[in-house]
C-alpha positions in Angstrom: 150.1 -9.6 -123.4 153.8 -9.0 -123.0 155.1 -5.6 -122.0 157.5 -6.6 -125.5 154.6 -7.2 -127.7 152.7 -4.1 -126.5 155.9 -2.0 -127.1 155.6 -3.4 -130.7 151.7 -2.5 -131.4 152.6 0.8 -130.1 155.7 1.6 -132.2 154.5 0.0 -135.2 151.1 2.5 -134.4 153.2 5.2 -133.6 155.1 4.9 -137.1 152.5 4.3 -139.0 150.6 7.3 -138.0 153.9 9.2 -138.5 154.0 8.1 -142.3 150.4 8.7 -142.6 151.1 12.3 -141.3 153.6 12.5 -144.0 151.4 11.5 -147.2 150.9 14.2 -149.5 147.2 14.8 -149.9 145.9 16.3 -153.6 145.3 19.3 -152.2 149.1 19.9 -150.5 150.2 18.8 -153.9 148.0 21.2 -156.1 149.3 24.5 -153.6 152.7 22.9 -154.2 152.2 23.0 -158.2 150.1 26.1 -157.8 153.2 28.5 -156.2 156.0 26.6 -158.2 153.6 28.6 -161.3 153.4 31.9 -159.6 157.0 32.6 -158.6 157.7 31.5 -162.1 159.2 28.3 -161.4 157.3 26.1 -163.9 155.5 25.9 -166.9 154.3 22.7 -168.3 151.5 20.0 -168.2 151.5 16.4 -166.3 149.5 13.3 -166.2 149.2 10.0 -164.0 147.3 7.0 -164.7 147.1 3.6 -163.3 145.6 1.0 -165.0 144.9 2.8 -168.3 142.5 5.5 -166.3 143.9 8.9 -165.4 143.6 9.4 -161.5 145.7 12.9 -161.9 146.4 15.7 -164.3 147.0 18.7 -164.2 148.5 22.1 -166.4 150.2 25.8 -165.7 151.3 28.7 -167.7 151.5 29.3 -170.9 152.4 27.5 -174.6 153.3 31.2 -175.1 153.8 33.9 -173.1 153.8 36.4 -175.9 149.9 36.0 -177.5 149.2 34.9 -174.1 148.0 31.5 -174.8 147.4 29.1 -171.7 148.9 25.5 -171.8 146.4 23.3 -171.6 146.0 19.1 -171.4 146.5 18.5 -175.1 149.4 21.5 -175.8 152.2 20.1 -177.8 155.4 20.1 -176.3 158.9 19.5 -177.8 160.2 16.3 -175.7 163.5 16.4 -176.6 165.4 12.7 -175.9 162.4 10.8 -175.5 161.9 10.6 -179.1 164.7 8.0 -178.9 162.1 5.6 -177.0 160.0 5.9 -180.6 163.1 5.5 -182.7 164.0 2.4 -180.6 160.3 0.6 -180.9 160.5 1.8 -184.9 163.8 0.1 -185.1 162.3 -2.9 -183.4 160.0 -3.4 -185.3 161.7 -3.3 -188.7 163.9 -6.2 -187.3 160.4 -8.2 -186.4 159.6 -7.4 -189.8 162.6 -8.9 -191.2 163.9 -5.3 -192.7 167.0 -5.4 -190.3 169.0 -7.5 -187.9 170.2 -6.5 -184.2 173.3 -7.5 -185.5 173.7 -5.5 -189.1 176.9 -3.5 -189.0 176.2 0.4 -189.9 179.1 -0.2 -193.3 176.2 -1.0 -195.3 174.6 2.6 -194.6 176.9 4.7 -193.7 180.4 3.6 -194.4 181.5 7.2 -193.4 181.2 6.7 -190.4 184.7 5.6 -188.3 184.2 2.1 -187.1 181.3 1.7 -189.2 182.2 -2.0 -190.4 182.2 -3.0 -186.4 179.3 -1.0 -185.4 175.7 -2.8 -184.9 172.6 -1.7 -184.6 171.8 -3.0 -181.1 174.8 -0.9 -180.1 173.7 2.3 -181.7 170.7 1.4 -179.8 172.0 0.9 -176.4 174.6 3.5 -176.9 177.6 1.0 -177.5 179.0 2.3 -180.7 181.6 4.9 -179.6 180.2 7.6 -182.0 180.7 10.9 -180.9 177.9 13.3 -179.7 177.8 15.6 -182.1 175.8 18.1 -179.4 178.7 18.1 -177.9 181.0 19.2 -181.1 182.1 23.1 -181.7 179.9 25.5 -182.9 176.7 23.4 -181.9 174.9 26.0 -180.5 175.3 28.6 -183.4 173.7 26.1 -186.0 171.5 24.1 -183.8 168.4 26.4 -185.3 169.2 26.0 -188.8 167.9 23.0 -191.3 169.8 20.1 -191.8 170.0 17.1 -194.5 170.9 14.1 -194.0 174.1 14.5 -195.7 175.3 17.2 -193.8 174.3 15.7 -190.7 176.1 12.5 -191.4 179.5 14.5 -192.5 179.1 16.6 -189.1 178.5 13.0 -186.8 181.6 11.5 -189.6 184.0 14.2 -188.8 183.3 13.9 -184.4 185.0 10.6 -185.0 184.9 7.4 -182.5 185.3 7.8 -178.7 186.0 4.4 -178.2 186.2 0.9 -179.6 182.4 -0.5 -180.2 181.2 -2.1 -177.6 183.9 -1.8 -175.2 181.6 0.5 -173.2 178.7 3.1 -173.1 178.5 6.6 -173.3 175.2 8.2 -174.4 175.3 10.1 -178.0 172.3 11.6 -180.0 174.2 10.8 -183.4 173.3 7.1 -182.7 169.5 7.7 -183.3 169.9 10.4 -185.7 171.5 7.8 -188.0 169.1 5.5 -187.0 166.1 7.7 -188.0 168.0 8.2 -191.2 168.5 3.8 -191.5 165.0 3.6 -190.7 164.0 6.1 -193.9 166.4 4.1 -196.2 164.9 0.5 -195.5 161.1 1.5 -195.9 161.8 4.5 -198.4 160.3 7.1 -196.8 160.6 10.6 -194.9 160.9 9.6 -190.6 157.9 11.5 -189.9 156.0 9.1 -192.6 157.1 6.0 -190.6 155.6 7.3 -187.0 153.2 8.1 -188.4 151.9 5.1 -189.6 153.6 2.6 -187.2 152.6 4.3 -183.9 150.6 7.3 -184.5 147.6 5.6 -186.1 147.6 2.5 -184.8 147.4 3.8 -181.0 145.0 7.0 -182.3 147.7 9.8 -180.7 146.4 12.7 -182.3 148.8 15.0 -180.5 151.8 13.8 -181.3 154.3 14.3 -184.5 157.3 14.9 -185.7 159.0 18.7 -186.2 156.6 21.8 -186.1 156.8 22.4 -190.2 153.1 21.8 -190.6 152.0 23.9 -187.1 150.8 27.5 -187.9 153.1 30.3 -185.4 150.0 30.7 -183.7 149.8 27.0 -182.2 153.4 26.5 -181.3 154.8 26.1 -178.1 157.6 28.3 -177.2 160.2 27.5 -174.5 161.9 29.8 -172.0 164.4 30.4 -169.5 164.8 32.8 -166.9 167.0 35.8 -166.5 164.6 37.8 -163.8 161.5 37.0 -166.1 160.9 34.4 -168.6 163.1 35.1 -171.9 162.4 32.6 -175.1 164.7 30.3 -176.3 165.3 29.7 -180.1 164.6 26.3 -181.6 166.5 23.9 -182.6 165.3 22.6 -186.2 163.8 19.0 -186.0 165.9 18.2 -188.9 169.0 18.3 -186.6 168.0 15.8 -183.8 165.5 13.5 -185.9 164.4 10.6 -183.8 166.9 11.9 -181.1 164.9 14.9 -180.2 162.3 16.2 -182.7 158.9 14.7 -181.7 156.2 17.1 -180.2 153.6 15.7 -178.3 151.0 15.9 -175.3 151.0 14.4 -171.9 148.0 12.2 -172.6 149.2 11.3 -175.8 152.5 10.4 -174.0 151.1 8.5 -171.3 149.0 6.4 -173.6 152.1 5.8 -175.8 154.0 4.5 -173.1 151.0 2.1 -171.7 150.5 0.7 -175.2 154.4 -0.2 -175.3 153.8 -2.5 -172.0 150.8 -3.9 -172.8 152.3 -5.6 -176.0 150.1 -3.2 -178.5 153.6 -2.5 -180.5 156.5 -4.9 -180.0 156.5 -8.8 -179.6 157.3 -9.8 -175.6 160.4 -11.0 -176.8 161.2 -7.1 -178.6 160.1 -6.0 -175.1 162.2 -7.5 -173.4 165.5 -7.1 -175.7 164.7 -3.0 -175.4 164.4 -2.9 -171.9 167.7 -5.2 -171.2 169.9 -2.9 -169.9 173.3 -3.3 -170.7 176.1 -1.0 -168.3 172.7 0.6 -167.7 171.1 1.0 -170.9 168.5 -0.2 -172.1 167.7 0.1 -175.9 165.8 3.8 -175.6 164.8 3.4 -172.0 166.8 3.6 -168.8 165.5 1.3 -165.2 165.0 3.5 -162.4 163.8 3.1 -158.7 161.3 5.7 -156.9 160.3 4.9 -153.5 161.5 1.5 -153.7 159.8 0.6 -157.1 160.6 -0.4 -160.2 160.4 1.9 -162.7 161.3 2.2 -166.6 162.0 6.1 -167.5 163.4 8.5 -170.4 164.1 12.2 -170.1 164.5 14.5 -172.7 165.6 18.8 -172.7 166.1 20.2 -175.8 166.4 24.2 -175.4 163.5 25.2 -172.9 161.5 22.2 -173.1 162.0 19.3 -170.2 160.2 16.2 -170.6 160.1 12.8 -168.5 158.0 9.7 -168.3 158.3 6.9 -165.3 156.4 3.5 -165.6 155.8 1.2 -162.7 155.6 -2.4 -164.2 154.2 -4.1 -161.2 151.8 -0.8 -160.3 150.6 -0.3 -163.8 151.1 3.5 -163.2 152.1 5.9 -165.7 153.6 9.4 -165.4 154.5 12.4 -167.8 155.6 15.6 -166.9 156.0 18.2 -170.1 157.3 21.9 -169.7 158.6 24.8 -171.4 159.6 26.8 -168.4 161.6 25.2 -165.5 163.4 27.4 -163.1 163.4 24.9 -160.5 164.6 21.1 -159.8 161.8 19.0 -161.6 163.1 16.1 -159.7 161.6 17.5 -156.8 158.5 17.4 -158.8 158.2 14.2 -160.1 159.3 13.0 -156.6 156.7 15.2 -155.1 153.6 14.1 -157.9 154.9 10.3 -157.2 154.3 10.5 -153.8 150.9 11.4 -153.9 150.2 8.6 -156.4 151.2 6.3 -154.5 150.8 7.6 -151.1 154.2 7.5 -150.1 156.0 9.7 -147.4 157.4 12.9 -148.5 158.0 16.5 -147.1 157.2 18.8 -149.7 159.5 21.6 -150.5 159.0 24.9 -149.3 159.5 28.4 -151.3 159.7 30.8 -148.5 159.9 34.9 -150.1 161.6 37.3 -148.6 161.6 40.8 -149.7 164.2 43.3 -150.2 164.7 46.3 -152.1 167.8 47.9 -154.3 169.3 49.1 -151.1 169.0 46.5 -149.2 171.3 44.5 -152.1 174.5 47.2 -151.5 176.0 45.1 -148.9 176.1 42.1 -150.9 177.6 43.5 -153.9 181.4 42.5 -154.8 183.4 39.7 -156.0 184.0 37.1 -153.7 186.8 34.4 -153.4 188.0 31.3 -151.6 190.5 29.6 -150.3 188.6 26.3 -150.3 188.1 26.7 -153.9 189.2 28.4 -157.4 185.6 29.8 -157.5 185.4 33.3 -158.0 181.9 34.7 -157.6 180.9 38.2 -158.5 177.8 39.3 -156.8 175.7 41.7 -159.1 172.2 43.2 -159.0 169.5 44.6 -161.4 166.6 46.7 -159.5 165.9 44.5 -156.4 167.5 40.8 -157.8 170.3 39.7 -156.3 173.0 38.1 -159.2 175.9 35.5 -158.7 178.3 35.1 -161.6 180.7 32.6 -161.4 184.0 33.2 -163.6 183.5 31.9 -167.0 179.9 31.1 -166.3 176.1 32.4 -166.4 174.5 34.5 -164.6 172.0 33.3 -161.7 169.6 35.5 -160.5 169.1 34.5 -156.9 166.0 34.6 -154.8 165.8 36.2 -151.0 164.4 33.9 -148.9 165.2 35.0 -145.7 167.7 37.6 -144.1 171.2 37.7 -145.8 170.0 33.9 -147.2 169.3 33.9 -151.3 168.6 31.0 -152.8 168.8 29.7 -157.0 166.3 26.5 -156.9 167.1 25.3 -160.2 170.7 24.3 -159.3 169.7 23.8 -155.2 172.4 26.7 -154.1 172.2 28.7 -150.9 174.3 32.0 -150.6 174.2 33.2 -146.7 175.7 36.5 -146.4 177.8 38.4 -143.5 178.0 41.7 -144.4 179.5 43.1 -141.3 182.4 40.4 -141.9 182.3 41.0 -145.8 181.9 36.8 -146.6 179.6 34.6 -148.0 178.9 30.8 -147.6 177.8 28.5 -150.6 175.5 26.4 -149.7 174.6 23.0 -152.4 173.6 19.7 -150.7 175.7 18.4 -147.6 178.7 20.9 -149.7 179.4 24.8 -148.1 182.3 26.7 -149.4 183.4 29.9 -147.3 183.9 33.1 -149.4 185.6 36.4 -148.4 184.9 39.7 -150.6 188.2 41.2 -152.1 
């Protein structure tokens, strides 16, 4: 054998044994889940299956902190843009069943609209119209918990106006499948919730998923939060307002299974398949393509107040993953990248939440407000008890966790603040980005 050939065997051994090293085992990735929940980093429930079997599942926290009830495999979460994956298939199949065309112009429903008379339905769908996001209009977050009818919401979407010439481009905007709900309830005469009901729900037996909370007693709703130095609830946004945009409550399971029976042809034609998942200026008709670890993957996300929701399918693995929560106050990226690679025994160094304590006192040094000459940032550096606080001007405030000596550390957003008291500065810290700060 060749001194050459051997040199391979061994660094092909050598690298393989490396990557092996690196595979998250079930029980790295269970203490990773497991401390994410107790330094209040997430709440929420997630499932993976392969083949139609589940081969990991898990759930932490609460559905609500205040009567103290745990989350469990089947608690109902709000899942915010992944509704518009439903809406699309409904759509869909109206057109297979000769109620609409791809190519109907929105005049015929809503003339108020601008542009209405050029506008199709494929491009509502694949966010091509040029309607304006109305979540993104004034004064959205001051009615966003109030009811809505459909003629209000169309003269709020009406008055936002057009972006941009149909077509033309893509920019995404929840008004397109809130007025596609609303088409859907004109061409089979009935209420949304109706239509789900009896296209997807029953056929595919999901008996924890519907649409808006209206007939859920207080007791068994799921609340959201987000955290100022303890988890705070969020207020929610009535259903009425997003529609098939963003209303639809549902389970992991019940969203895993949903998202199965869509490949395996249980709802659409091949050929409805495969016009909602051409993506066009990368989108797809209620899906987006995506690639994890160098596979293939169809996805939707959706956060609507405290909820976070995201699903991932792997055509060519069969694999199926939903993560649900109502409490992040970390980068769920990190954890769908982190459950992923233990499904499919990829290479991945977990992330680490190192603690630190400090008290009060130990805070005084830090305290101030901070500028740069490397950028119009001004930070002012707070505390309550023993948190550390950063404010930027015009902005929230982050409470920041110690990690190490003079080092604190928001993990939501992924920025570092390293201190130097005895030279009054600080250095921000996000990605391969640091931006020097002195204290005025």
């Amino acid at each position: 054998m060749s001194h050459l050939k051997l040199l391979q065997i061994l660094l092909c051994a050598l690298l393989c044994s490396l990557g092996q090293a690196q595979q998250v085992s079930q029980e790295q990735l269970d203490t990773f889940l497991n401390t994410l929940a107790q330094q209040d980093k997430f709440m929420g429930t997630l499932q993976v299956s392969r083949n139609g079997q589940k081969i990991y599942g898990t759930q932490y926290g609460f559905a609500n902190l205040e009567t103290k009830v745990p989350a469990t495999e089947n608690t109902l979460y709000r899942v915010g843009s992944i509704s518009k994956t439903f809406t699309a298939v409904l759509i869909l199949k109206a057109v297979e069943e000769g109620k609409l065309s791809l190519s109907q112009t929105l005049d015929a429903f809503f003339p108020s609209i601008p542009n209405s008379e050029k506008i199709t339905v494929a491009q509502m769908l694949n966010h091509h119209s040029g309607i304006h996001n109305f979540t993104n209009g004034p004064g959205f977050m001051e009615w966003r918990t109030q009811p809505k009818t459909e003629q209000e919401m169309v003269q709020i979407i009406a008055a936002g106006g057009s972006d941009f010439v149909p077509g033309i481009q893509a920019a995404y905007s929840n008004s397109n499948y809130v007025l596609l709900s609303y088409l859907l309830q004109q061409v089979y005469q009935q209420p949304y919730a109706v239509i789900l009901q009896e296209k997807i729900l029953d056929p595919l037996h999901l008996q924890h998923t519907q649409f808006g909370d209206a007939t859920l007693p207080e007791a068994k709703k799921t609340r959201s939060y987000t955290y100022q130095i303890g988890w705070q609830p969020v207020a929610d946004t009535h259903y009425t307002i997003p529609m098939g945009a963003g209303g639809i409550l549902m389970s992991a399971p019940d969203l895993v299974k949903f998202i199965e029976a869509l490949f395996q042809g249980k709802l659409l034609s091949k050929t409805s398949l495969e016009t909602m998942l051409t993506q066009t200026d990368g989108y797809g008709m209620g899906i987006f393509e995506a690639e994890l670890f160098h596979k293939k993957a169809y996805t939707h996300d959706g956060k609507i107040d405290g909820f976070n929701a995201f699903y991932y399918y792997f055509p060519e693995e069969k694999t199926t993953y939903a993560l649900l929560s109502n409490a992040e106050n970390y980068e769920l990226g990190q954890v769908n990248q982190a459950v992923l690679a233990y499904t499919f025994g990829e290479p991945f160094d977990l992330p680490t939440l190192p603690t630190y304590t400090v008290t009060k006192e130990d805070l005084a040094p830090y305290l101030g407000v901070y500028g740069s000459t490397e950028s119009s940032l001004v930070i002012k550096v707070t505390h309550e008890d023993n948190h550390l606080l950063a404010q930027p001007e015009g902005q929230q405030i982050y409470p920041m966790d110690a990690v190490a000596k003079d080092q604190f550390k928001h993990y939501k957003s992924g920025v570092t603040l390293e201190f130097d008291p005895s030279q009054g500065s600080m250095t921000m810290k996000q990605g391969t980005q640091n931006i020097h700060f002195t204290k005025r």
